[in-house]
C-alpha positions in Angstrom: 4.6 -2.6 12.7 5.4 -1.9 16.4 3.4 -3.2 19.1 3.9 -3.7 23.0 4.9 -7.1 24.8 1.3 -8.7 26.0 0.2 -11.4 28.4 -1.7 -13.6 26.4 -2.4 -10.8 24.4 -6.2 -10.5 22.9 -7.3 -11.0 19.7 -6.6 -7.7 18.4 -3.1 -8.6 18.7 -2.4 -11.6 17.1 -4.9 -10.2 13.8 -2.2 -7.1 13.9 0.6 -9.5 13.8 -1.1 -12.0 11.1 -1.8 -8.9 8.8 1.0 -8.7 6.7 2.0 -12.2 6.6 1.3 -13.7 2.7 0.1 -17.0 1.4 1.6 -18.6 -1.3 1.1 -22.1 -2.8 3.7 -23.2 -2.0 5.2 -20.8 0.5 4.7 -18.6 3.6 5.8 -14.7 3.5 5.8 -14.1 7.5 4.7 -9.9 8.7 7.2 -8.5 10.9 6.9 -6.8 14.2 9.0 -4.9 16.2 8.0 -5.7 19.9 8.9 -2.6 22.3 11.6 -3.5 24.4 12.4 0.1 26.0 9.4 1.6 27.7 8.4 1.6 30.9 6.0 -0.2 32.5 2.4 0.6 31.5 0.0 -0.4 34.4 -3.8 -1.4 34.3 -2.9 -2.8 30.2 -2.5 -6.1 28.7 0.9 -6.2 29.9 0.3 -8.3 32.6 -3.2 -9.0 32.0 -5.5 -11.1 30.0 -9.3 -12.0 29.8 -10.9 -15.8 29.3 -14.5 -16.4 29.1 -15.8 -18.1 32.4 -19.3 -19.3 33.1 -20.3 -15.6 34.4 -18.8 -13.8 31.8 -14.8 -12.4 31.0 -12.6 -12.9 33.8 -9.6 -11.2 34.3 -6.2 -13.1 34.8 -3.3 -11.0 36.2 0.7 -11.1 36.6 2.0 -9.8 39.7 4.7 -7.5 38.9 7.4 -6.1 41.9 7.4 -2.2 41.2 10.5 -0.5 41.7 13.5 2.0 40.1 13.9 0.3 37.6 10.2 -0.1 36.0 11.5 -0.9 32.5 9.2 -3.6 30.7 12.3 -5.7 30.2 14.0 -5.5 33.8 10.5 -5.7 35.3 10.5 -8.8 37.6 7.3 -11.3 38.1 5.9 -11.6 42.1 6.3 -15.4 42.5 5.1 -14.3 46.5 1.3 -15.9 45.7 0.1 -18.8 44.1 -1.0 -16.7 40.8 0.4 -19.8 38.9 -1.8 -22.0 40.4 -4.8 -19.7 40.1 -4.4 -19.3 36.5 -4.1 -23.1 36.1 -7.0 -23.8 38.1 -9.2 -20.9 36.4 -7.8 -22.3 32.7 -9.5 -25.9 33.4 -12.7 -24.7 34.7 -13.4 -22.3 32.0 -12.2 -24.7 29.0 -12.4 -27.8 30.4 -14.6 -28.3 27.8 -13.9 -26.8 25.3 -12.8 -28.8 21.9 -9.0 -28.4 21.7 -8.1 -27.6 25.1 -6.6 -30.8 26.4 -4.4 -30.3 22.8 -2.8 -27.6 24.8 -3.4 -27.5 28.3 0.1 -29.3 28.9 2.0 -26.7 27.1 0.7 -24.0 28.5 0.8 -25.4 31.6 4.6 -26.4 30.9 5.5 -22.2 29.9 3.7 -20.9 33.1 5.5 -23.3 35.5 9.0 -22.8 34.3 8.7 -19.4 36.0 10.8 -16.9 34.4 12.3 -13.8 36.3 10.8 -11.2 34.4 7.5 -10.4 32.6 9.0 -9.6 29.5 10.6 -13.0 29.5 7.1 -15.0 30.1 5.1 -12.7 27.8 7.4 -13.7 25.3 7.7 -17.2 25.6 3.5 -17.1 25.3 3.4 -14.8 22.6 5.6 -17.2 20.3 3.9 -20.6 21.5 1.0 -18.7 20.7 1.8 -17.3 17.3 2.8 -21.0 16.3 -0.3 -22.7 17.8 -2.5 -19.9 15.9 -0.5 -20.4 12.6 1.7 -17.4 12.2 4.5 -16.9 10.9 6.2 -14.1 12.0 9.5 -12.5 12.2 9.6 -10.5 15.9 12.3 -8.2 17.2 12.4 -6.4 19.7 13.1 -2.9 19.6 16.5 -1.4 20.5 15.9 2.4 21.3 12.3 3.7 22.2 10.4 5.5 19.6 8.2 8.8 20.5 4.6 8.0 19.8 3.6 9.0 16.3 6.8 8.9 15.1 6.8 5.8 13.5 4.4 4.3 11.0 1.8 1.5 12.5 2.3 2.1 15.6 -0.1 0.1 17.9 1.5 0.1 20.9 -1.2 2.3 22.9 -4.1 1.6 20.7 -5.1 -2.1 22.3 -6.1 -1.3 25.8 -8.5 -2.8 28.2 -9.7 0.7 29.2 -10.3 1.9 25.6 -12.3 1.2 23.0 -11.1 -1.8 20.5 -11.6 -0.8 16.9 -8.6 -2.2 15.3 -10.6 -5.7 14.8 -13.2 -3.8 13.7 -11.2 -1.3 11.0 -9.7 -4.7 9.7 -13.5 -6.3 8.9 -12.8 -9.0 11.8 -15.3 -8.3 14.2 -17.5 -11.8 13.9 -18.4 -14.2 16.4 -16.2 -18.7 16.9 -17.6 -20.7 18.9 -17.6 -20.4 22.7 -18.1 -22.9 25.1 -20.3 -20.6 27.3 -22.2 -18.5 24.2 -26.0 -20.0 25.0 -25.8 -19.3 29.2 -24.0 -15.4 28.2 -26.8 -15.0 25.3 -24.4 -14.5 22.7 -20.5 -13.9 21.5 -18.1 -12.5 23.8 -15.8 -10.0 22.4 -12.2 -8.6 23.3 -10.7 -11.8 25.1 -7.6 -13.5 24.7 -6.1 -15.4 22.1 -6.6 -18.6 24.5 -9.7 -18.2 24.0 -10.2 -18.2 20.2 -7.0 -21.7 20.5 -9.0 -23.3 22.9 -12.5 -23.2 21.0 -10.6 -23.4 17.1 -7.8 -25.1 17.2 -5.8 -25.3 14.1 -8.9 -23.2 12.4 -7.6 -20.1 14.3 -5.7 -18.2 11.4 -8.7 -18.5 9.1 -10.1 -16.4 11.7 -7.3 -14.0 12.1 -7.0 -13.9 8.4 -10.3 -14.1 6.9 -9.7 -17.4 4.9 
C-alpha cells in the first residue's frame, strides 16, 4: 500500500494503514506501507494540515511551509517565523480539554511539536508513528525510494484522501459510524473527516476497535 506523508493525518489514513495488519492469539501480523518520499509538495492537502473538532464545528490546524526550488516533500522546510506551535497548543486544550483521554497525551504531543524539526517530512513522521502506536497499530513503514506514476502501482492512496474531495475510502471499508465527541449534543450530531487526534483523544486505547471493526 502507498500513501502520502500527513499532518496528523485523518481517520481515513490510519483505517488504510490498520487494514492489512492480522490478529492472532497470541501474535500481531503488522500491514505495510510505503510512505512517498519523492514527490513534490502538494498544497491545500493533509500534508501540512489537519482538522479537530472545536465548539463551532472542524477547525483547521496548519503547518507553515517556506516554498522554494527545491519543493520536494522531504527537503521541504517548516516556517518557525510565527507562533503556529503555540496556536496549535492553545487550540489542542480548548477543544479537548475535556475530553476523556486527553491529558493521557497532551504531554506527548506537546513534547513532538516543540522539538521543532527542520522539515515537514520530519514532524509528519514523528506524529504519524506516535500516532500509529497510541492507536494500536502495528505497522511496518518505508518510505519510498523512487517516485511511482500514478496508477502504476497497486493501492495506491496517495491522491485519494483529500480535504477538497470526497472521502469514500472509510466508507468502501464499512467504517463510516459515529465515537464519542466531546462537542456531538451543541453540533447536533457526529462530525466526520477529522483527524486521528480526534478519535485518541475521545477513545483512548479503544481506538483500533474502531479502525478495525473489533
Amino acid at each position: 500500500m502507498l500513501l502520502s506523508t500527513a499532518y496528523f493525518p485523518p481517520l481515513a489514513w490510519f483505517a488504510l494503514a490498520a487494514r492489512d495488519m492480522v490478529l492472532f492469539p497470541d501474535q500481531v501480523r503488522p500491514s505495510s506501507v510505503w510512505l512517498e518520499a519523492c514527490e513534490n509538495y502538494q498544497k491545500q492537502s493533509y500534508r501540512n494540515r489537519c482538522y479537530i473538532l472545536a465548539s463551532d464545528g472542524p477547525q483547521m490546524l496548519q503547518v507553515p511551509v517556506v516554498h522554494s526550488s527545491e519543493s520536494g516533500i522531504c527537503l521541504l522546510q517548516i516556517d518557525y517565523s510565527t507562533p503556529w506551535v503555540c496556536r496549535t497548543e492553545r487550540a489542542l486544550d480548548t477543544a479537548y480539554e475535556t475530553a476523556a483521554y486527553y491529558e493521557y497525551y497532551r504531554d506527548e504531543v506537546f513534547a513532538l511539536l516543540d522539538f521543532r524539526p527542520r522539515t515537514l517530512w520530519e514532524l509528519n513522521l514523528s506524529l504519524i508513528r506516535w500516532c500509529l502506536e497510541k492507536s494500536g497499530i502495528r505497522c511496518e513503514l518505508k518510505p519510498t525510494a523512487a517516485f511511482a506514476a500514478p496508477d502504476s502501482v497497486a493501492d495506491d492512496y496517495r491522491y485519494a484522501i483529500h480535504p477538497k474531495r470526497p472521502d469514500t475510502v472509510l466508507s468502501r471499508m464499512g467504517l463510516e459510524k459515529p465515537y464519542y465527541q466531546v462537542f456531538r449534543d451543541r453540533l447536533g450530531g457526529f462530525t466526520p473527516r477529522l483527524c486521528i487526534l480526534d478519535l485518541l483523544f475521545n477513545e483512548g486505547p479503544g481506538s483500533i476497535r474502531w479502525l478495525k471493526q473489533l
